[in-house]
C-alpha positions as CSV (number, residue, x, y, z in Angstrom):
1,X,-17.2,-20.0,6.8
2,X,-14.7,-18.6,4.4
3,X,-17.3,-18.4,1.8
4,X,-19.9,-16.7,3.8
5,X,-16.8,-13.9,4.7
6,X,-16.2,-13.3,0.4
7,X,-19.5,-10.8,0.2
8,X,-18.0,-8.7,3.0
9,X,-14.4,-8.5,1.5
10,X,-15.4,-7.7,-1.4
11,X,-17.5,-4.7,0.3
12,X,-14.7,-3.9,2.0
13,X,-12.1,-4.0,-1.3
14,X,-14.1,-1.4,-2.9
15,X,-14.6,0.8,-0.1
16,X,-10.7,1.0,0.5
17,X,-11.0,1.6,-3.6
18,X,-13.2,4.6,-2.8
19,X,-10.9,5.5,0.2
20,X,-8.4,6.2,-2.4
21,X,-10.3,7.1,-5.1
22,X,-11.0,10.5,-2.4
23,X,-7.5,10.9,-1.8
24,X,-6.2,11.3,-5.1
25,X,-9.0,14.1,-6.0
26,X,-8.1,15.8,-3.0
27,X,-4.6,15.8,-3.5
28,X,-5.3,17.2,-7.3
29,X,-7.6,19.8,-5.7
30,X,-4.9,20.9,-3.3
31,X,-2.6,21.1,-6.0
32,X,-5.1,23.3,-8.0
33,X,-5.3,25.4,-5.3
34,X,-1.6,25.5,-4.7
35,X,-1.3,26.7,-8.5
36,X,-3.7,28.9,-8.4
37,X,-2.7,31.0,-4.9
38,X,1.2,30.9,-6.6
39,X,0.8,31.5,-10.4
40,X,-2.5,33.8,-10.0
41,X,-2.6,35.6,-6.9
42,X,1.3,35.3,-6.3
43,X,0.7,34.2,-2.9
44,X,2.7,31.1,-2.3
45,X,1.0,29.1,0.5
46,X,3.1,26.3,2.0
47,X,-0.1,24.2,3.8
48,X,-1.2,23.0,0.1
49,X,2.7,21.3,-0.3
50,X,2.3,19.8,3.3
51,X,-1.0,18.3,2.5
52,X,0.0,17.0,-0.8
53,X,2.9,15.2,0.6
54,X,0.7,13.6,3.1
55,X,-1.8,12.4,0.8
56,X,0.8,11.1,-1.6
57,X,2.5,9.3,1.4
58,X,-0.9,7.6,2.5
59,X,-2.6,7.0,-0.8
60,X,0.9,4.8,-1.4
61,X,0.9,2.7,2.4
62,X,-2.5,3.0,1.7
63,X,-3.0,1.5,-1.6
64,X,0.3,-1.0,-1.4
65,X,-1.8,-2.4,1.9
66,X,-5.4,-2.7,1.2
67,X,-5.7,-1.7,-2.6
68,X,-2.9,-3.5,-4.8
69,X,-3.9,-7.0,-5.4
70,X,-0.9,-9.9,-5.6
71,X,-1.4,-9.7,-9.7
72,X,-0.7,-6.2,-9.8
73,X,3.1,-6.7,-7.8
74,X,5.8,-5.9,-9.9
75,X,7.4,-8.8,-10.6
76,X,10.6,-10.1,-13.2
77,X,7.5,-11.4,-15.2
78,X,10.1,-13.1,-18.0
79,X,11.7,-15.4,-15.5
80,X,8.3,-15.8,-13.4
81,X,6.3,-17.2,-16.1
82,X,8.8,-19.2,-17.9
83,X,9.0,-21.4,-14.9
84,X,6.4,-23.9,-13.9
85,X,4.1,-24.3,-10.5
86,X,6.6,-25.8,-8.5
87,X,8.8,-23.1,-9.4
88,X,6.9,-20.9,-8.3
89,X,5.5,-21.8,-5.4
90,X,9.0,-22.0,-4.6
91,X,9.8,-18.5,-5.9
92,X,6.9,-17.7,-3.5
93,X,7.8,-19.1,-0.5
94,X,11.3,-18.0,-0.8
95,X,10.1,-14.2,-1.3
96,X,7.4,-14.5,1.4
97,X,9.6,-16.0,4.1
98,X,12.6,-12.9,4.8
99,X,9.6,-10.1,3.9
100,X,7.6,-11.4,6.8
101,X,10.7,-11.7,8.6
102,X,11.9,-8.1,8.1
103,X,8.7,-6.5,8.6
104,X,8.2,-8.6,11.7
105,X,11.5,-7.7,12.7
106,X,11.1,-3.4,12.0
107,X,7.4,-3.3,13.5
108,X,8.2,-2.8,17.6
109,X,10.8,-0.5,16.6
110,X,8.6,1.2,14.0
111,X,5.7,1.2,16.7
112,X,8.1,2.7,19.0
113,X,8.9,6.0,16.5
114,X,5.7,6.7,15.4
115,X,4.7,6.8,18.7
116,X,7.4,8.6,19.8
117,X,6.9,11.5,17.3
118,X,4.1,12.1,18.7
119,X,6.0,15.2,20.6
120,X,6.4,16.7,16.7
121,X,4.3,18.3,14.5
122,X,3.8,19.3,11.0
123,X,4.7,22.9,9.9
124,X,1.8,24.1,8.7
125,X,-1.4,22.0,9.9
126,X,0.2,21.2,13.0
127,X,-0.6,17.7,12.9
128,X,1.5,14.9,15.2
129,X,4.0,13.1,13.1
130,X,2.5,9.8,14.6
131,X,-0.8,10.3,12.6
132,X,1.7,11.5,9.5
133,X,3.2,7.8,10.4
134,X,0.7,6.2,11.6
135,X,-0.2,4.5,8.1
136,X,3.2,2.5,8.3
137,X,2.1,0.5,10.7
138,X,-1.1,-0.3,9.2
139,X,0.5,-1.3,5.6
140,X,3.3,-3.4,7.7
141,X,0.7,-5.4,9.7
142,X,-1.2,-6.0,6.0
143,X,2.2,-7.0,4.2
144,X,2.8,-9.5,7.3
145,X,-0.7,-10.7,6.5
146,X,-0.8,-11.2,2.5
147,X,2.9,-12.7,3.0
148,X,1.6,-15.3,5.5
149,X,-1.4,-16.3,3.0
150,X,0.7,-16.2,0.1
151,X,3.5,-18.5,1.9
152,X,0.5,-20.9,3.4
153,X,-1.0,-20.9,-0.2
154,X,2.5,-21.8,-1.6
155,X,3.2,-25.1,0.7
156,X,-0.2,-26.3,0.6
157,X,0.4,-27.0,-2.9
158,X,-1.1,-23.7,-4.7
159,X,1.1,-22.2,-7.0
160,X,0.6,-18.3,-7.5
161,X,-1.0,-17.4,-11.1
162,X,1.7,-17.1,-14.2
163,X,2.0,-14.4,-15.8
164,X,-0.6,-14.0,-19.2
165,X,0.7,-11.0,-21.4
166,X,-2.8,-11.3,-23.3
167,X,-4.5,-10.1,-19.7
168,X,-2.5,-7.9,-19.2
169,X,-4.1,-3.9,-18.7
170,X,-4.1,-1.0,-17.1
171,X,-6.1,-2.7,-13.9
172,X,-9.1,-2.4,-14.9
């Protein structure tokens, strides 16, 4: 079953890849734009700051939740690969267990604003906060998730991958 699922996240990894791939060049062009209308014409225009803003908002919920993979987390790498597997499995489990907590904890009440501010709207575009906001939701629900696997993976015996400094690069 779980094998048969790998093709399709895999499709699905890349196309939330592409997702953001399309929100960075817009948020560049916007900021063209925004130097442009200021430093050319002299016509500041305050819509190219309020999209910006957005963008950079969601392309970091948006990348933290469906993009960054658990080798790319910023992590104390010294002390997390000078320990063995049972370390840290045990490193994992004891990181896993409040985040899944807290985020548990702060999602009604994070449901509850970004619904609420749906009354309110952006100055420019006029968009509802809760769209604005929306994206919190949707990178909580995902950091629940990876926690959960990760803290599963941890007491079934798995330990998460050391740290190797020779594979280390830029992503890629």
């Amino acid at each position: 079953m779980l094998r048969s699922l790998k093709p399709l996240g895999a499709w699905l990894a890349r196309r939330a890849e592409n997702v953001l791939v399309l929100m960075l060049g817009a948020m560049f062009a916007v900021f063209l734009v925004q130097i442009v209308f200021r430093y050319v014409f002299n016509l500041p225009i305050g819509w190219t700051h309020e999209i910006s803003v957005l963008l950079w908002l969601w392309l970091v919920l948006f990348g933290a939740a469906f993009v960054t993979r658990e080798s790319d987390e910023i992590r104390f790498d010294i002390i997390y690969g000078a320990v063995g597997p049972k370390a840290r499995r045990v490193m994992a489990v004891v990181t896993a267990v409040p985040l899944i907590v807290l985020y548990t904890i702060s999602l009604p009440a994070m449901a509850d604003y970004v619904s609420f501010m749906k009354v309110e709207r952006t100055a420019y575009l006029k968009l509802p906060f809760n769209w604005v906001y929306s994206i919190y939701i949707a990178f909580a629900v995902a950091a629940i998730v990876r926690y959960l696997w990760l803290c599963t993976q941890a007491l079934r015996g798995k330990a998460p991958e050391a740290f190797d400094p020779t594979k280390a690069g830029s992503g890629v």
